[in-house]
C-alpha positions, 0 to 999 in steps of 0.5 A: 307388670310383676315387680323387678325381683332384688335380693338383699344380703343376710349374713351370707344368704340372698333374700329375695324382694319386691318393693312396690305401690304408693307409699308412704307409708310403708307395709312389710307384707311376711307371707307365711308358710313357702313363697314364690315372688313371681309365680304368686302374681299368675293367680289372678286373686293374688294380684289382685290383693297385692295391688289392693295393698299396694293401692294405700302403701309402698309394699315390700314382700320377700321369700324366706331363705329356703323358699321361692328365689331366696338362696337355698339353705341347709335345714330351715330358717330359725326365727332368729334368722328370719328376723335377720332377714326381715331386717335385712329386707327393709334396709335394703329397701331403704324402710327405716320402720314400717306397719308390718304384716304377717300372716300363717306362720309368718305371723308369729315371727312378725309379733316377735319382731314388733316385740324385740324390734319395736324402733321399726314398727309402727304397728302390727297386723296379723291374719290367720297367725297362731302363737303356738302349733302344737296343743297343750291344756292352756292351748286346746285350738292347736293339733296335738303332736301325733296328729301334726307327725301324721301331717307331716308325712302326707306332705312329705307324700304329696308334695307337688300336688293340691294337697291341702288345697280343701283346707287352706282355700275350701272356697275354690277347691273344686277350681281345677285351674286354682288346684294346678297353679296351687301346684305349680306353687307348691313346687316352685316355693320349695322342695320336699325336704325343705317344706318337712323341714318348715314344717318341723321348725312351724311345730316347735313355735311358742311365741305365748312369752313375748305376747305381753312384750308387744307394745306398737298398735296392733290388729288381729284378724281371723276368719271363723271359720279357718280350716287350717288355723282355729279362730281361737289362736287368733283370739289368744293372740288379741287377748295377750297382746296388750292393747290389741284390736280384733276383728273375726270375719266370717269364712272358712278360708285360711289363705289371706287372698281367697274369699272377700278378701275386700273385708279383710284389705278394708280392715288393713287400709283402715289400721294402717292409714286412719282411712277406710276406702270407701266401698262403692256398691251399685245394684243393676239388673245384668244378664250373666254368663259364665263360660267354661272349658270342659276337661281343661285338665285333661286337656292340659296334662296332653297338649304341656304346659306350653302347648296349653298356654298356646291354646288358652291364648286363641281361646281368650282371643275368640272369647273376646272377639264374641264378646266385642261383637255382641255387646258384652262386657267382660268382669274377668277371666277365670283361667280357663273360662269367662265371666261376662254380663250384658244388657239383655239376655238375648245378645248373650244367648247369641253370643253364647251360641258364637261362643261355642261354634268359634272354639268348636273349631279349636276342638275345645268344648265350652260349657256356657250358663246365663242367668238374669237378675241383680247384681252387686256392683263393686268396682270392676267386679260383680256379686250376689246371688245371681253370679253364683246363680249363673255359675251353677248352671254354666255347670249344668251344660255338657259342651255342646249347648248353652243353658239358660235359667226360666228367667232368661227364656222368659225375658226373650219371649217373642224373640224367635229363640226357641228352647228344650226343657232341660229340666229341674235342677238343684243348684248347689248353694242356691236353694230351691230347684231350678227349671233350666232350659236349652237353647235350640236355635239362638239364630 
């Protein structure tokens, strides 16, 4: 269920808010660059953490004026002014001091809050934040200006679009069904002129003064490998804050909601509560199927956006169906595919081969790849190599057939399933080739 939407009154301006979780104690969330409120809780891996921070804190999140459900205004928002609306969001909240959280852009404003606010901090987290935008000699971790105006008109460009989606998030970038919702968020956050606007007022940020004024608990938190904001700034931050705790992850993902975003939640709970939650891990030998839609972009672009939302509707229906009647256990949907484990590869090969003639019947093709071997247990979710493993072959298949790696085939001997050498295959991310095979006659 996605949070009643309220808006709190900034001098004259409506910010839009969420309040939600299990509190206390509070946690102010400040999204950084453009928000949407809503639309944010229709990417899967964004619920997800949001109901992980909300699982430890009563949340409370806003999109700035200019942004997402907030009122529109003209230029954007100074961070003065989104001071005031930060501080207008908590009373109207009913937050009297809170652990605030700030990530991006929304970062440097949280640190000049708790600098000049710190009676309603009762600490300080920043993710992926940066003091500074622009590169200077003291400061080489930032873009230099012409590189920043270079910038700038590519979004002004291409606004609408995945753009940046290989830089904020290169974990997923290749995900066509996280590159439209990436788009749909773009547009729905903000304009073209607003985020040029954004942008400009972003590279003008030079917070390095205050840093030493900041004196409530704070955690800095940084990916080595950010893309889009160099650990270094991140760094720079824990280093001038006085007091300041920093912990660099590993990860080239900028946004706070993509990657093992577990280690990073870890991190918060631990910081805001005093408790770290303990992360169950169980190891167990599962067949793994993935499942996935062929062309769904194309397919999506003909039938609209509705017509598309019918037809992924009926396909989830069917792909359950299958998966009730074989034993299968779904992990998550990815959009417009399937992540399913199962006792023995056999009830998946012939669940996949069910799969594949139920939605042959709506005119969609399915790509399916199973693979057999050990998992990480962790929650209600899987990891390890061998769901990557899975991943990879459900890529090698063309719609047609499901594709199973030689442990799969090898686990069914006798069983009366015949297969199709499918060849040897390098699978991206996995090492050494892999003999993949076809399945012929699953029943």
């Amino acid at each position: 269920m996605i949070p009643e939407t309220k808006y709190a009154r900034s001098h004259g301006v409506h910010v839009a808010y969420q309040a939600f979780g299990r509190g206390p104690p509070d946690l102010v969330f400040v999204p950084g660059w453009a928000s949407h409120l809503e639309y944010s809780w229709e990417e899967p891996m964004y619920a997800r953490y949001l109901e992980r921070l909300a699982s430890f804190s009563r949340v409370v999140w806003f999109d700035k004026r200019g942004s997402g459900l907030s009122d529109r205004v003209s230029g954007f928002p100074i961070l003065e002014e989104r001071m005031d609306d930060l501080r207008a969001v908590m009373n109207a909240a009913g937050v009297k001091r809170a652990a605030i959280l700030g990530v991006s852009e929304g970062g440097s404003m949280s640190a000049l809050f708790a600098a000049m606010h710190p009676e309603r901090v009762r600490a300080l987290i920043l993710y992926g934040a940066f003091a500074k935008r622009l590169r200077s000699p003291d400061y080489p971790w930032a873009p230099t200006r012409a590189q920043r105006e270079k910038w700038i008109g590519q979004i002004e460009a291409e606004w609408g679009t995945p753009v940046e989606v290989d830089s904020l998030a290169p974990s997923v970038a290749r995900d066509e069904t996280f590159r439209r919702w990436f788009a749909t968020f773009s547009r729905l956050s903000a304009s073209p002129s607003a985020i040029v606007d954004l942008a400009r007022m972003n590279t003008g940020i030079d917070i390095r003064a205050v840093l030493s004024s900041i004196h409530v608990p704070t955690l800095v938190i940084h990916r080595s490998g950010d893309l889009d904001v160099q650990v270094g700034n991140g760094r720079y931050l824990a280093q001038h804050i006085p007091g300041a705790k920093f912990v660099e992850l590993p990860g080239d993902d900028h946004l706070w909601w993509v990657g093992d975003t577990d280690k990073i939640l870890e991190e918060i709970q631990e910081f805001v509560t005093g408790n770290r939650a303990p992360r169950t891990v169980e190891r167990v030998l599962t067949t793994v199927m993935f499942t996935d839609i062929v062309a769904s972009t194309a397919q999506a672009r003909a039938l609209g956006d509705r017509g598309w939302a019918n037809l992924l509707a009926r396909h989830n229906q069917r792909i359950r169906r299958e998966l009730s009647r074989f034993g299968g256990r779904e992990v998550k949907s990815t959009g417009d595919g399937f992540l399913a484990t199962f006792d023995g590869p056999a009830s998946g090969i012939h669940c996949g081969a069910a799969i594949l003639r139920s939605l042959k019947e709506l005119g969609l093709s399915i790509r399916v790849g199973l693979h057999t071997g050990e998992c990480e247990v962790v929650g209600k979710d899987i990891a390890g190599l061998s769901v990557h493993l899975a991943s990879r072959v459900a890529g090698k298949a063309d719609g047609t057939n499901v594709v199973v790696t030689s442990t799969v085939k090898e686990l069914v001997s006798g069983s009366g399933i015949s297969f199709h050498n499918f060849g040897r295959h390098v699978l991206k991310g996995v090492g050494e080739p892999w003999s993949l095979f076809e399945v012929r006659s699953p029943d």
